[in-house]
N, C-alpha and C positions, 0 to 999 in steps of 0.2 A: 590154593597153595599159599603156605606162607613165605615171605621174601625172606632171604637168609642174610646174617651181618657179616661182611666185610672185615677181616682181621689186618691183614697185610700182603703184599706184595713183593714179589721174589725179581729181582735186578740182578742179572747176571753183569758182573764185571773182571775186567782180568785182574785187576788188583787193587786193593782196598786202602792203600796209600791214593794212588790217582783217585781212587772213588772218593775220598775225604777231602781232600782239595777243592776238589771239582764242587761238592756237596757245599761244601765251606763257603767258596765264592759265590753260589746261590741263596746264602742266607741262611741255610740251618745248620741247626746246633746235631752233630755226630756223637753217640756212645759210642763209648769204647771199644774197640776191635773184641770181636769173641768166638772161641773156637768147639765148632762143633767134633765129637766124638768120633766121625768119617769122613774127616777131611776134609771142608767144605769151611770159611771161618766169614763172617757179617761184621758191619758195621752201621746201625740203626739206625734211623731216626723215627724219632716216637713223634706222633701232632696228638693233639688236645681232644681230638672226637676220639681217640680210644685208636687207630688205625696207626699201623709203622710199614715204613720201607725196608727192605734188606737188601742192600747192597752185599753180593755173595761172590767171592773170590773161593777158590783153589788154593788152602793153606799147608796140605799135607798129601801130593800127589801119588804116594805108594798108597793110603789111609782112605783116599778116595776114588783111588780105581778098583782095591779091595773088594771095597762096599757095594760098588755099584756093579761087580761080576758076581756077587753070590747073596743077591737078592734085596740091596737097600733103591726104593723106586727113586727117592726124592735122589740121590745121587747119580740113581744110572739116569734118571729124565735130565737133568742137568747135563750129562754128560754127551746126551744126543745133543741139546741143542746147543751146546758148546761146537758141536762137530758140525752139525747142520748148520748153523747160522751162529758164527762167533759176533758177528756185530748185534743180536739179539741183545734187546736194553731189558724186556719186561716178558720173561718165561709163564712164571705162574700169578693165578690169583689166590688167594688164599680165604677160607669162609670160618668162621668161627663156629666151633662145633660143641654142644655138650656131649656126645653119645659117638667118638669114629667110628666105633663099632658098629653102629646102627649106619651110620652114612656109609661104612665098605658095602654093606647089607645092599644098601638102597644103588648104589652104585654098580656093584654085581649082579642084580636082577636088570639091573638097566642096558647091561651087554657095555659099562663105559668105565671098569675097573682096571688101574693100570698095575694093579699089585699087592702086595701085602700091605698088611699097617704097618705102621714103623712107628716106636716108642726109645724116647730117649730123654736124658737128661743136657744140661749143660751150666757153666755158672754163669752167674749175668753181674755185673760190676753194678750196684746203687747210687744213686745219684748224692748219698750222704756219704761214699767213701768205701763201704762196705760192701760184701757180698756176700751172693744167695745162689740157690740152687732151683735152676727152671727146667719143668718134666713138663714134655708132651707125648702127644698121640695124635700118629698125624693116617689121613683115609686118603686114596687118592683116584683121581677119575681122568680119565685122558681118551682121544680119539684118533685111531688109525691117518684122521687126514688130517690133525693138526700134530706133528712132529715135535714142532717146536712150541707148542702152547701146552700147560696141561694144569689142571684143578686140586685141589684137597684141601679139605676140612682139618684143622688144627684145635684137638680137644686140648686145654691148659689142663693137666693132671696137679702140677705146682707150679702156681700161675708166674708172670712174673708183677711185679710190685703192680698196684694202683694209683700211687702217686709216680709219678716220673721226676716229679721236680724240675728243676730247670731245663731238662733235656725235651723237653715241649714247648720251650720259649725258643723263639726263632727271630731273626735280625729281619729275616724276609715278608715276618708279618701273617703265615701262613699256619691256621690252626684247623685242616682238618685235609681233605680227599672229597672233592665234586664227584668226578669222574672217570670212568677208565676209559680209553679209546682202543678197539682194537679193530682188524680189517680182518677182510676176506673176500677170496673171487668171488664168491655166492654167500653175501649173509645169510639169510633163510637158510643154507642148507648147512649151517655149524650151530641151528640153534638147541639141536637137541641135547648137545654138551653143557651149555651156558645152561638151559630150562634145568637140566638133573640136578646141576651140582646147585644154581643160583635157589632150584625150588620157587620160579616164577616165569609168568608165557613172557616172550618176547613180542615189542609190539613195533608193528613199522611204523617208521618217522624217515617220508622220501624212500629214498633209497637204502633207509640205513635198519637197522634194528635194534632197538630198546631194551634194559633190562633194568629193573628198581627193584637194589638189592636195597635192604632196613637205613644203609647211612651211605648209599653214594649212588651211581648210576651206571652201567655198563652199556659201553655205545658200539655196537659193529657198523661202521663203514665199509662200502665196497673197494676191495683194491684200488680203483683206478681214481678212487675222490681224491681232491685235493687232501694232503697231510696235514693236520693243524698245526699251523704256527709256520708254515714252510713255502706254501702254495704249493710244492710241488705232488707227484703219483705218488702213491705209496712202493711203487717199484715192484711188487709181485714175484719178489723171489722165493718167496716161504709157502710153503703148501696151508692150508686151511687158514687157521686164525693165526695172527701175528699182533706182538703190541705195536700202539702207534703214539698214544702220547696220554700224559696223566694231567690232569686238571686239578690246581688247589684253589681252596677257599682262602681268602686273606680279605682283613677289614678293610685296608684303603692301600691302591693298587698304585698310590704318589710313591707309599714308603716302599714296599718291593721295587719300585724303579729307581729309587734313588739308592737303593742296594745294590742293584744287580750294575746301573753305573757307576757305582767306586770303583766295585769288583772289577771293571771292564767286562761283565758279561755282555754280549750281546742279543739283543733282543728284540723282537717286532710288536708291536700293535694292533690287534687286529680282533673286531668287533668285541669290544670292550673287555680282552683280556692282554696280559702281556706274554706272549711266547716264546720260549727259548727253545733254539733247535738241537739239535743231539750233538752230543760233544765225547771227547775221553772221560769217561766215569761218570755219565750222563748221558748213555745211549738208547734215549728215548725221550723225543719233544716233551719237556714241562712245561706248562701254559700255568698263568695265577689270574684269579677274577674277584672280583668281589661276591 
């Protein structure tokens, strides 16, 4: 199997002002608010390997309960685990796709399809001032015992820009995505989700499970391991897979702390990364490492 690349990361938040704060005081540089076509509206951040965060708020609640009763997936999945677990920081992962059509395909034979494709446009603000027009195609793959966790391929139909320009420059030092952490009462038994959509075996490391997507790493811990960055359980309220915390790359790990101490973030130490615990608009541990 070949490993599949890593696009971006779906953060559910309740609102995208607290989300920009919160983001701001950690060091990175935030695009512009932008609103999707069924109600749903993000606020970016792009890093320099090619990978962005979406911090996703609720901007048009008649426009996105619509959608999500007559048949849009990325909004009804949203919408569960807004319901299921509001303190959810990290819903989906998202995989970069040439072909959705071909990943619904692959996804529907595999018994782990959560719906139709979904194709839509939106405009995207440019870092020289201007705007443009960005069309996807998105595939999506989800599992009966992860509720709150769910997958899909994002084909760029009109991609958005190449260069990001300064919105890839960050105050925290951080130019790219290690790792994603996420849990479950039984690793081994959610890895048949991660293997379809990632398109690679998982491998044990201790108690945990492995997965080396082309530009980062997917780590399943068991509920009950300590949480990075926290010491404490992961709490086990969410059924199968659940986020835990995201891991950045940054050159020298002085200038992120001497960031995140102006800012008053608080933060811990711990085997050579620095960890921030989940916060308002930040509900899910960031760790930065070199």
């Amino acid at each position: 199997m070949n490993a599949r690349t890593l696009d971006h990361l779906v953060l559910p938040v309740q609102g995208l002002a607290e989300a920009r704060v919160r983001l701001d005081r950690l060091g990175f540089t935030v695009a512009p608010d932008a609103r999707h076509p069924f109600g749903t509206e993000n606020a970016c951040v792009f890093l320099k390997d090619g990978v962005y965060l979406e911090p996703l708020a609720v901007g048009d609640e008649t426009a996105y309960v619509r959608s999500a009763e007559t048949g849009n997936v990325f909004t009804a999945q949203d919408r569960q685990v807004r319901r299921l677990s509001p303190e959810c920081g990290l819903s989906a992962v998202v995989l970069a796709s040439d072909d959705a059509v071909a990943d619904d395909r692959h996804y529907g034979r595999s018994g782990l399809s959560a719906g139709d494709i979904l194709e839509f446009s939106r405009k995207v603000s440019l870092p020289d001032g201007g705007e443009a027009t960005a069309s996807f195609r998105l595939a999506f793959a989800a599992a009966e015992r992860s509720p709150c966790f769910f997958l899909l391929s994002c084909q760029r139909i009109d991609p958005l820009p190449r260069d990001m320009g300064d919105l890839v420059l960050h105050a925290n030092g951080v130019s790219g995505l290690k790792e994603i952490v996420l849990s479950a009462v039984e690793p081994q038994e959610e890895c048949r989700l991660l293997e379809t959509v990632l398109e690679v075996e998982g491998k044990a490391e201790g108690g945990a499970m492995v997965f080396g997507a082309r530009n980062g790493v997917v780590r399943v811990l068991p509920e009950e391991a300590p949480a990075i960055g926290t010491g404490g359980a992961g709490g086990g309220a969410r059924p199968g897979l659940s986020g835990r915390a995201l891991v950045f790359s940054v050159a020298d790990l002085a200038v992120t702390a001497a960031v995140l101490t102006a800012n008053d973030v608080p933060f811990l130490r711990r085997e050579g990364r620095l960890c921030v615990p989940d916060a308002t608009g930040q509900d899910v541990v960031f760790a930065f490492e070199e």
